[in-house]
Each structure stands twice: as structure tokens, then as C-alpha cells.
C-alpha positions as CSV (number, residue, x, y, z in Angstrom):
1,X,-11.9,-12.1,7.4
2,X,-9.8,-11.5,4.6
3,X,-11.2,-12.4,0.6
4,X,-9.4,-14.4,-1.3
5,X,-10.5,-15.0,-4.8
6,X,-9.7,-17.8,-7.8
7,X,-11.4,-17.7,-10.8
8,X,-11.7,-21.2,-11.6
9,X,-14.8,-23.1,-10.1
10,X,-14.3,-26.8,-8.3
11,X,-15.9,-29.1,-11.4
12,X,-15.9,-32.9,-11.6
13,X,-15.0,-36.0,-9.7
14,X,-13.1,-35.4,-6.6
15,X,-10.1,-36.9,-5.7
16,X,-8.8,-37.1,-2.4
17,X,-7.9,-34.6,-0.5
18,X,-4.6,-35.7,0.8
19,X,-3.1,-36.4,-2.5
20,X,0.5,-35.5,-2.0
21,X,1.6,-33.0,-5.2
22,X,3.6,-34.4,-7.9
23,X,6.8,-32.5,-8.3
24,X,6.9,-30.1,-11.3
25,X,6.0,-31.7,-14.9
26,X,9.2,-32.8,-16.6
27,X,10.3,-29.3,-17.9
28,X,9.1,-26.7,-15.8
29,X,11.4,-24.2,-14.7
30,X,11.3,-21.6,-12.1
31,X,10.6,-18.3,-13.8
32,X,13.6,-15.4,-14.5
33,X,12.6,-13.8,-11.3
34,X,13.6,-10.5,-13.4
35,X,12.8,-7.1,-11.6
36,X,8.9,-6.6,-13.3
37,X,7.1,-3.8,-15.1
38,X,3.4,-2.9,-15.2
39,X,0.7,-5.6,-15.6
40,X,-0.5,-5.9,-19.5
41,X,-3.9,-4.5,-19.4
42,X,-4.2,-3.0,-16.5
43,X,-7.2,-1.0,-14.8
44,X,-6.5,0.8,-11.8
45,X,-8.9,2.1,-9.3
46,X,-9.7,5.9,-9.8
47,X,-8.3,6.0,-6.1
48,X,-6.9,4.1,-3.8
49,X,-8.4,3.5,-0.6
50,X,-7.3,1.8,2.2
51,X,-8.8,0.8,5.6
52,X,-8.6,3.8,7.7
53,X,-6.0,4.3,10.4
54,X,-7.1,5.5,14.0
55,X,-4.4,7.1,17.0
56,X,-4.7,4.6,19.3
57,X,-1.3,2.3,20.1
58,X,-1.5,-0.9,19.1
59,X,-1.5,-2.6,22.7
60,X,-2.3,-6.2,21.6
61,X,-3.0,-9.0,24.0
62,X,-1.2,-11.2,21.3
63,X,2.4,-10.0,22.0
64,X,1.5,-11.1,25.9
65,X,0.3,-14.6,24.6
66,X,3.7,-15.4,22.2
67,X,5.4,-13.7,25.1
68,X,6.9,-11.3,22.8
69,X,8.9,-9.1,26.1
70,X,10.8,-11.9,26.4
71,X,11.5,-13.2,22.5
72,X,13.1,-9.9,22.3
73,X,16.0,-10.1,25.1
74,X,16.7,-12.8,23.0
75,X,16.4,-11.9,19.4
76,X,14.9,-9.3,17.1
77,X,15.3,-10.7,13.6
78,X,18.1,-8.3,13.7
79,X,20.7,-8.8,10.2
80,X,17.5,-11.4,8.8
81,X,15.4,-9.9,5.2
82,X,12.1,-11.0,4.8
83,X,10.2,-10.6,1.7
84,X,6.4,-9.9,1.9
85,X,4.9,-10.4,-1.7
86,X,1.5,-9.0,-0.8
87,X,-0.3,-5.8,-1.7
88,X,2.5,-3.6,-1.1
89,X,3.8,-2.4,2.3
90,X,3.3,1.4,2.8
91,X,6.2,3.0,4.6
92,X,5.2,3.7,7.9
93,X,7.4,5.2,10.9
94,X,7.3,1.9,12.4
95,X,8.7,0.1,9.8
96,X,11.1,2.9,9.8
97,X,14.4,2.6,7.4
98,X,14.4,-1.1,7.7
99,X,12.4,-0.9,4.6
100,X,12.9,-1.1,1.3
101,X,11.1,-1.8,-2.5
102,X,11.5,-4.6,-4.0
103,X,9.0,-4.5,-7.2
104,X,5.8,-3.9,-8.3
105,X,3.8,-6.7,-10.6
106,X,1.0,-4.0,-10.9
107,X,2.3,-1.1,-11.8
108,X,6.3,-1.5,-12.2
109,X,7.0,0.4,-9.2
110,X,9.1,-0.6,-6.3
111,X,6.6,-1.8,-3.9
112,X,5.9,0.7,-1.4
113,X,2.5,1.6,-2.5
114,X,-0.4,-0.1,-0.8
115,X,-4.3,0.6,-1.7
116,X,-5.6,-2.3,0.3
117,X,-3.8,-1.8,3.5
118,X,-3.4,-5.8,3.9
119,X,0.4,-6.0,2.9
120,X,1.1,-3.3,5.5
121,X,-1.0,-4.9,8.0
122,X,0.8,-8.1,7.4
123,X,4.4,-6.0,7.3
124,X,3.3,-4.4,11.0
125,X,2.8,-7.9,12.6
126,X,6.5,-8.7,10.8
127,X,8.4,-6.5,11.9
128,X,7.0,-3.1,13.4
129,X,8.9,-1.6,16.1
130,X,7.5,-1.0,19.5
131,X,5.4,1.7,20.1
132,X,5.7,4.2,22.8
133,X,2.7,5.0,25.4
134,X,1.7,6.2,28.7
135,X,2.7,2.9,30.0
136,X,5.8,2.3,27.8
137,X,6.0,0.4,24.6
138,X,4.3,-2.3,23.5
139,X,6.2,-4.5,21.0
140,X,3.6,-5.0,18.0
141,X,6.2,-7.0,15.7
142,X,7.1,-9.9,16.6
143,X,10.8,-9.4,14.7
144,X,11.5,-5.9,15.0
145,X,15.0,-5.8,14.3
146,X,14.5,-7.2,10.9
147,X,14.7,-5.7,7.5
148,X,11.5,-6.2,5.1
149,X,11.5,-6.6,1.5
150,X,8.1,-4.9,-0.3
151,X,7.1,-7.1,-3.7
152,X,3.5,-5.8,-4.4
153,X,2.3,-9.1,-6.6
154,X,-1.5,-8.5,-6.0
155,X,-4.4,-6.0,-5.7
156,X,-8.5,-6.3,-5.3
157,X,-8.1,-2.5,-6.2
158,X,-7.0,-3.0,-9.5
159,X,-7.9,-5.3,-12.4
160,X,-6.2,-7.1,-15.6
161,X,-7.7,-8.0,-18.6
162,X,-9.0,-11.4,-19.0
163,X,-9.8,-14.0,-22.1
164,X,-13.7,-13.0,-23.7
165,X,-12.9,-9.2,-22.7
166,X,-13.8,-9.3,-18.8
167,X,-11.5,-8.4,-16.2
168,X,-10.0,-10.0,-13.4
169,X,-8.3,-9.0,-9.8
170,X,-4.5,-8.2,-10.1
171,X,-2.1,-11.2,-9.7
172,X,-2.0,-15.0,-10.6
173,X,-0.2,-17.7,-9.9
174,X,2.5,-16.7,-12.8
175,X,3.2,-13.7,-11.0
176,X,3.5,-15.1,-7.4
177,X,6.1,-17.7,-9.2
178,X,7.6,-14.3,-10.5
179,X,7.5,-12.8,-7.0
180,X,9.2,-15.6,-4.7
181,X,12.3,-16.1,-7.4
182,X,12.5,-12.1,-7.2
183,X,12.4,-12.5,-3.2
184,X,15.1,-14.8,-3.7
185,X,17.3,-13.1,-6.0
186,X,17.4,-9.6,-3.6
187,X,18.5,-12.0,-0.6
188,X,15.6,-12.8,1.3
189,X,16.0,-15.6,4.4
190,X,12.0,-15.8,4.5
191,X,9.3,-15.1,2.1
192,X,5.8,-14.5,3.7
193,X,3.3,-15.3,1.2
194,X,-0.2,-14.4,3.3
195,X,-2.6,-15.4,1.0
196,X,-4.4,-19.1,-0.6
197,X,-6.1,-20.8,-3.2
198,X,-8.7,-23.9,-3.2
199,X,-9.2,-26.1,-6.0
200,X,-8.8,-29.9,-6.7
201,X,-5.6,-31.5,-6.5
202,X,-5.9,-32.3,-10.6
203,X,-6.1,-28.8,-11.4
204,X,-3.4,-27.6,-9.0
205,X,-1.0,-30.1,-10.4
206,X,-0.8,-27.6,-13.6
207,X,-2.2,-24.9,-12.4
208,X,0.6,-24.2,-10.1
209,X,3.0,-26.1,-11.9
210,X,5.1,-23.0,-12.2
211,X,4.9,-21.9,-8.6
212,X,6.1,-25.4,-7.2
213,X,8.8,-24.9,-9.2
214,X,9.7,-21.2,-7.7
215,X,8.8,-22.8,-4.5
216,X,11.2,-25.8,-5.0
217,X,13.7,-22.9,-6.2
218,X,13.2,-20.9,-2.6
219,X,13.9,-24.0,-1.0
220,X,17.5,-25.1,-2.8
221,X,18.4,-21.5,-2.0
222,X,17.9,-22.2,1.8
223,X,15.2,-19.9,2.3
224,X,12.3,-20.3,4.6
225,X,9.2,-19.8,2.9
226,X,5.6,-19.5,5.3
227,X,2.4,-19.6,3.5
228,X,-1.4,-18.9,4.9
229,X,-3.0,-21.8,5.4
230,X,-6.4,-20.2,3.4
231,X,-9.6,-19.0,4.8
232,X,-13.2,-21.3,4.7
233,X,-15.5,-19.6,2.4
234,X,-13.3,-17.2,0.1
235,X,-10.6,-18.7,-2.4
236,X,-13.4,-21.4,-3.4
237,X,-12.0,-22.8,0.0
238,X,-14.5,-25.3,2.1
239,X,-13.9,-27.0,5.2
240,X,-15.8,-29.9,3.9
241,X,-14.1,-33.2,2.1
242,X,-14.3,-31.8,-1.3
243,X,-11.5,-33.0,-2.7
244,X,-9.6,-29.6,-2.8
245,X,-6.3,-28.3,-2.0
246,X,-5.1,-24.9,-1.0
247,X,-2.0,-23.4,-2.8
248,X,0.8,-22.8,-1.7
249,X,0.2,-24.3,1.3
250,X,-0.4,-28.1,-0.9
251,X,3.7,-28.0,-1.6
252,X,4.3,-28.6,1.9
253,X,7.5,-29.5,1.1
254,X,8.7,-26.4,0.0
255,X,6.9,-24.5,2.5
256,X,5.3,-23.6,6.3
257,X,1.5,-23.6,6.3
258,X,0.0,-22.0,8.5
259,X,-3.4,-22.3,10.2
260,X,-5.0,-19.6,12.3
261,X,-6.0,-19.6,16.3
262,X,-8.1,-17.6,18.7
263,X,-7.5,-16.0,21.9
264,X,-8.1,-20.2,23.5
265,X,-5.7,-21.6,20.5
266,X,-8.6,-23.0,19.7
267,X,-8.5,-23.4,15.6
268,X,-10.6,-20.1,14.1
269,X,-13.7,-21.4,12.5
270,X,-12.4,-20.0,9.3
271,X,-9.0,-21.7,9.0
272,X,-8.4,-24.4,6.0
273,X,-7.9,-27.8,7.4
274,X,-5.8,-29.9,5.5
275,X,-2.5,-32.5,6.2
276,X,-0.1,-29.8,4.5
277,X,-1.3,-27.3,7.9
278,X,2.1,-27.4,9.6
279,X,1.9,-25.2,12.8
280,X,-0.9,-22.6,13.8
281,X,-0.6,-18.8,15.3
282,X,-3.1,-16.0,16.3
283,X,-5.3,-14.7,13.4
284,X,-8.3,-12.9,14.9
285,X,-8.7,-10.2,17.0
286,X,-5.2,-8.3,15.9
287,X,-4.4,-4.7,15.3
288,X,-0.9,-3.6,13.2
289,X,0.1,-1.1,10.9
290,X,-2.4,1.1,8.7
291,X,-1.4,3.0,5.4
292,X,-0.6,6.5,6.1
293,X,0.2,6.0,9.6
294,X,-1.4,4.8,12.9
295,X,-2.8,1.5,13.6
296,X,-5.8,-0.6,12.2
297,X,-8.7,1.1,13.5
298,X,-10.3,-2.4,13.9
299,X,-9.0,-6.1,14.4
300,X,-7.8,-7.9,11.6
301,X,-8.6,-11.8,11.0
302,X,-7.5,-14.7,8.8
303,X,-4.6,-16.9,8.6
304,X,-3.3,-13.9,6.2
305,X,-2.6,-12.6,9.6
306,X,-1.5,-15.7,11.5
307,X,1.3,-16.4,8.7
308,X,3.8,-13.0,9.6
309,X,3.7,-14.6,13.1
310,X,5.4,-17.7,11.8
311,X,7.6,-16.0,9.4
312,X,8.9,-13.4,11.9
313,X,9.5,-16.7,14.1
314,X,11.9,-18.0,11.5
315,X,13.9,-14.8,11.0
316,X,14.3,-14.8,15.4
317,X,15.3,-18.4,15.3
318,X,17.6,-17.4,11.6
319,X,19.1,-14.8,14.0
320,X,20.0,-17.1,16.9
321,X,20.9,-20.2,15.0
322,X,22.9,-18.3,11.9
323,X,24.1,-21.8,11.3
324,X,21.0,-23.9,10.6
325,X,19.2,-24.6,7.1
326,X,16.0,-23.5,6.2
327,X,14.4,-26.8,7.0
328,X,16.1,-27.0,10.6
329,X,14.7,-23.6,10.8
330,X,11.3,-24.9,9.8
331,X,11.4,-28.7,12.4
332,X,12.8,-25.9,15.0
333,X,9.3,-23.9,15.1
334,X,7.7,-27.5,14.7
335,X,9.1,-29.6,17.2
336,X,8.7,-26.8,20.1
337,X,5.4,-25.8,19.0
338,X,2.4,-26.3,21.8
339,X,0.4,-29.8,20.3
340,X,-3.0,-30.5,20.5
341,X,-4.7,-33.1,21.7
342,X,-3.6,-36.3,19.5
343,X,-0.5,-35.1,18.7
344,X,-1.5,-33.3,15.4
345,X,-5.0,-31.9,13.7
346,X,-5.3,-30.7,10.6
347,X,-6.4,-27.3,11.3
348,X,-3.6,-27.0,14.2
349,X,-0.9,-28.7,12.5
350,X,1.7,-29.8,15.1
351,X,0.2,-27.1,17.4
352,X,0.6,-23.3,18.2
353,X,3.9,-21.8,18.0
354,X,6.0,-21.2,21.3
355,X,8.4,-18.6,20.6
356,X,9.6,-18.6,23.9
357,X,10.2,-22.8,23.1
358,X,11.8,-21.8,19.6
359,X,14.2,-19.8,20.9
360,X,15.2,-21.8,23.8
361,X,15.0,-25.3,23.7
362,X,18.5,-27.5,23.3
363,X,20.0,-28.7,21.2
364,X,19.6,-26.4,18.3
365,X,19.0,-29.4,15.7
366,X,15.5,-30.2,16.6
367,X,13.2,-33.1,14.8
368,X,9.3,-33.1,15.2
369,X,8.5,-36.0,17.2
370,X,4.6,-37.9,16.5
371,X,4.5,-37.2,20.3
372,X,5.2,-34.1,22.4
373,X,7.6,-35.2,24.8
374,X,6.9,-34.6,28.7
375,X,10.1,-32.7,29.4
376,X,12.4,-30.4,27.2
377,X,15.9,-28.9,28.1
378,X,15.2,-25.4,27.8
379,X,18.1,-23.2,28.0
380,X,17.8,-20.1,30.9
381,X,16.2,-17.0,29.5
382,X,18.4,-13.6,30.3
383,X,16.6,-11.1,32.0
384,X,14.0,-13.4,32.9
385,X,14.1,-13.6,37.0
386,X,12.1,-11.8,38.1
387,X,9.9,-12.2,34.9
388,X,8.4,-9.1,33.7
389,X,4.9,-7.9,34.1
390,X,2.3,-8.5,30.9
391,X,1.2,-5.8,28.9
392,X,-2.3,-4.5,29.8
393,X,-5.0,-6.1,27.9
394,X,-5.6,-4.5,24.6
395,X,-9.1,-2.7,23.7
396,X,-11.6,-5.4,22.1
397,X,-10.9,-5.7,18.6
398,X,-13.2,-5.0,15.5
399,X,-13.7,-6.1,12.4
400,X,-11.4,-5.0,9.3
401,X,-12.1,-5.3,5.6
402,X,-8.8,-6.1,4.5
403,X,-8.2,-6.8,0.4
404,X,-5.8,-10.5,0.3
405,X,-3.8,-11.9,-2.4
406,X,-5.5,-12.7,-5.3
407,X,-4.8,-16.1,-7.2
408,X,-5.8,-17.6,-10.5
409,X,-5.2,-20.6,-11.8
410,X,-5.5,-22.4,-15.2
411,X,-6.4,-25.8,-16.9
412,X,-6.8,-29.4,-16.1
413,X,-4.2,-31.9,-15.8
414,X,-3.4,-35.2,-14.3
415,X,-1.9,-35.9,-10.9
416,X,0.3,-38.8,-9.5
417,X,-1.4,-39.4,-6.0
418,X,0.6,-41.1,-3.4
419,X,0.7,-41.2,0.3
420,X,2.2,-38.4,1.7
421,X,5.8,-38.6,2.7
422,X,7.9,-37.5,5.5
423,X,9.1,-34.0,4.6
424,X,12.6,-34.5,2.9
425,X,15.3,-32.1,3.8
């Protein structure tokens, strides 16, 4: 499962967990989004190491589950960019020239560098292309055809001075502000932000104060932005009724959370539960792309890795419906996703994605409804009949020790709380 560290510790009263966040303080304005040079203080690592890449193809049971053979007769993400502000995206064959830099918060380089091999991981479940074997290919990306955009915004390799003369991990919530109005700026149709943050809804409302507003600036610029829901037991995250929130995922209205499944779709033990959880994907279990080439020698887990599958949605269902906005992007992969019992949970969101659904279902302007209805009008799937035969099940997955975005936050304010409303488009 994938770390994700704050520095600030959850202090004082709580207050209720579903508060629904103010908008920005009178004032606050997105950042410049201005291409960005080395980090002030900066410590890197006396060498970088990555998880360690093994030969074996990356023949994952997931792309049988999200039906991945037959998402692709239908769309590839083909003509989408998505940005992945991560820990840099190495370029690997895979990812071939549909790669490029965008910036590096670290160092001032142009992104393509990776020493914790989690950006590259996440970029391979983007967007790799299929792989050939013995048997064929098997698709490991769930949008192929898509171009990526590399921001590397944070690092557990490296360090930055912090206040007293200790250090800190690379990347804050100033930086990811930074990041998403950069993504924006060089084009991007969907940011991928797989990483989160717990603290109490007071805090968050100036703490990210910053960051709502580059998410607020993502979303006036019709891009689709997906966020990691956040993992139980790093980030100061807890699954109990603390009175905390997880950023970004908190500014729901800006953004896709997204909460992580296993091979049942049941919820992983380790996802954040919260009301801002939108929609859920696979997060355990997975293999993808390793720095310096090959695949993960293990399995990768965390709703770091169950994000790319929603974002790599939205660029297939950008691709096929060129002329819907963000947000009818975003109620697309809601409405058709598969619900859980009760309609919604707040682990599950509105259920586990259905590509298949997404891609398919008519007509093209979909709402989420409180209840799943008994019949949809799909629309037939080319090159369906007969319907193809399922990958062979991959190798049992192991563990990887994956490095995950790395967000601080800063002082105490106060918060309007409010139910929370319907998501405004």
C-alpha cells in the first residue's frame, strides 16, 4: 500500500466529517501555473532508486474485469492529453512517443525523471500500450491511444527544507496548486492527481485554500480532474469518525474521487470512506510499468492505483463524446457505474466503474440517478458477436513499495459547514 504523508497532526475538537468545503476565502487566486524551477532548499537522494522491474508481461486479470478487449474497439483515448502530476513518469517503450515533459517542481526539469517508480506505475495503468506475448497482447492501459503529460510535483526520495531547520518530503499543497494550473495551461482534458491528505475540515479550509482554487480553475477550463480517494493509515488518514477530510478528494465539486476495490469489488480495507468518494476501480493486486523498462515485479495497491482507471475512463468517454463538458464526462462514468447495495456507500461511491456501460449506454447526456435503474439502452458493441475470449488469468500478484504524493498543509482557520449540495455543473 502506497505512503502518503502530511506533516500536520489532527489536534482539537472535531467537526463533522461531512462538512461540505467553503469555496476559496474571498481573494484567493489560482497560482500563475508558470513552467517551475528547482525546489528552494533542496536535498536529493545520493541515488535514485526505484522498485525493480522484472521480464514478465503484464498479463493482468484487471483488463479482463473492466473488459478492456472490448473498450478498445471502441475507443483508445486517442487525440485526449492527460496530465499525471505525480513522481515523474519514466519513458518507457510502452508509453512510447505519446509522451512528453511537462515540468519538474523538484529539480526544474521536464518531468521524465522518476526515483520512486509510483508516477510511472500510475502512467502504465493510463495509458501503456499493449504488450506482446506468446498468446498475443494483453492491453495493460486502459487508454492506450492517449497522449500523457509528465509534471513531477512530489518525491519521498528527496527532501526540502522546513521551518526550525528539519526537512520535509518534496511537494505541498502550494505546489500541487502550481501543478494542476500548469496541467491546464499545456492543454490537458484530464489531470490524474493519485495521491491524498487527512486532516480536519478547519484546517483544510486554509490549508488548501490555494488548491481549491486551482481546482476550481481546472474545472472553468472544462477539464476533468480524478483524485485518489486516500489510503487508511498513511496521510494521517483513519477510517474512523474523526472528523477528518481527505484532499483533494474533499472539493468534490471540482473533482472525481476515487475509492479502491478488490478482485470481489468489494471496497479494499484500505480505501478512505468519505461522502466526496464518487465511483470506485481496482487498486490491489495490479502490475504496470517499472522505471527502466519491464513491469512491476510485484502488485501494486492503493487507490493511487485505482484513480488512472478512472482517469483513463474520462479520456475514452472524451474521445467518443468530443462534445460533452467535463462534468457530463464525470455524471457519464457515474450514472453507468455498477452500484452497491443501497444505491451509494461511502467507500464505493456510486459503485465500480463499467467501462463497457460508459462507453455504451444512450443517450450520451447521462445524470446519476439515487437509484440504478433495472434496464439501460445500451448501444451494440462492434466486433462484439461472437465476444472474444478473456485473457488468461495473470500470475498472483505481490506486494510493491511504491513512494505516493506527498502533501503538506498549513494553519488553522474557520470553516462555513453546510449540508452538502448536489454537485453544480
Amino acid at each position: 500500500m502506497c505512503a502518503i504523508v502530511t506533516a500536520l497532526a489532527l489536534t482539537g475538537v472535531p467537526v463533522p466529517a461531512a462538512a461540505e468545503p467553503a469555496p476559496p476565502p474571498v481573494g484567493v487566486e489560482p497560482p500563475s501555473g508558470r513552467p517551475p524551477g528547482a525546489a528552494a532548499g533542496l536535498r536529493p537522494p545520493q541515488r535514485c532508486v526505484p522498485p525493480a522491474a522484472d521480464g514478465h508481461p503484464a498479463d493482468d486479470a484487471t483488463a479482463a474485469r473492466l473488459q478492456l478487449r472490448e473498450v478498445h474497439r471502441l475507443a483508445t483515448g486517442r487525440g485526449v492529453l492527460i496530465a499525471v502530476i505525480d513522481t515523474g513518469v519514466f519513458p518507457h517503450r510502452l508509453l512510447g512517443g505519446r509522451l512528453r515533459g511537462g515540468g519538474d517542481y523538484l529539480t526544474g526539469g521536464d518531468g521524465l525523471d522518476d526515483c520512486d517508480g509510483h508516477g510511472t506505475a500510475v502512467a502504465g495503468l493510463l495509458a501503456a500500450a499493449a504488450e506482446p506475448t506468446g498468446r498475443g497482447s494483453t492491453p495493460i492501459g486502459i487508454a492506450p491511444g492517449a497522449r500523457l503529460l509528465a509534471i513531477r510535483q512530489s518525491s519521498s526520495s528527496f527532501e526540502v527544507s522546513a521551518p526550525g531547520g528539519n526537512t520535509r518530503p518534496a511537494g505541498d499543497t502550494r505546489t500541487l496548486a502550481e501543478a494542476v494550473v500548469l496541467a491546464v495551461r499545456e492543454g490537458a482534458d484530464v489531470i490524474n492527481i493519485s495521491g491524498a491528505v487527512c486532516l480536519r475540515a478547519d484546517l483544510a479550509a486554509t490549508a488548501g485554500a490555494q488548491l481549491h482554487a486551482a481546482l476550481r480553475y481546472a474545472v472553468e477550463a472544462d477539464v476533468v480532474v480524478v483524485a485518489a480517494a486516500g489510503n487508511v493509515g498513511t496521510g494521517s488518514c483513519t477510517d474512523r469518525d474523526t472528523g477528518q477530510v481527505s484532499l483533494p478528494g474533499w472539493y468534490d465539486e471540482t473533482l472525481l474521487a476515487v475509492g479502491a476495490v478488490g478482485p470481489d469489488d468489494g471496497a479494499a480495507p484500505f480505501t478512505v470512506p468519505g461522502p466526496w468518494v464518487d465511483v470506485a476501480a481496482p487498486g490491489t493486486g495490479l502490475r504496470s510499468l517499472a522505471v527502466g523498462g519491464g513491469t512491476t515485479g510485484s502488485g501494486v495497491d492503493g487507490t493511487s492505483f485505482a484513480a488512472p482507471w478512472v482517469a483513463g475512463l474520462a479520456a475514452l468517454v472524451r474521445e467518443r463524446f468530443p462534445d460533452l463538458t467535463a462534468w457530463q464526462v464525470a455524471d457519464r462514468i457515474i450514472a453507468t457505474a455498477r452500484r452497491p447495495a443501497g444505491s451509494r456507500d461511502d467507500r464505493l461511491g456510486h459503485g465500480v466503474i463499467d467501462p463497457v456501460s460508459a462507453l455504451t449506454a444512450v443517450p450520451a447526456v447521462l445524470e446519476p440517478a439515487t437509484e440504478r435503474p433495472t434496464e439501460r439502452s445500451v448501444a451494440p458493441l462492434p466486433g462484439t458477436a461472437p465476444h472474444p475470449a478473456a485473457p488468461e488469468p495473470a500470475s498472483p500478484p505481490v506486494d510493491l513499495a511504491a513512494a505516493c504524493l506527498l502533501l503538506a498543509a498549513g494553519a488553522m482557520a474557520a470553516v462555513l459547514l453546510r449540508n452538502r449540495p448536489r454537485r453544480t455543473r
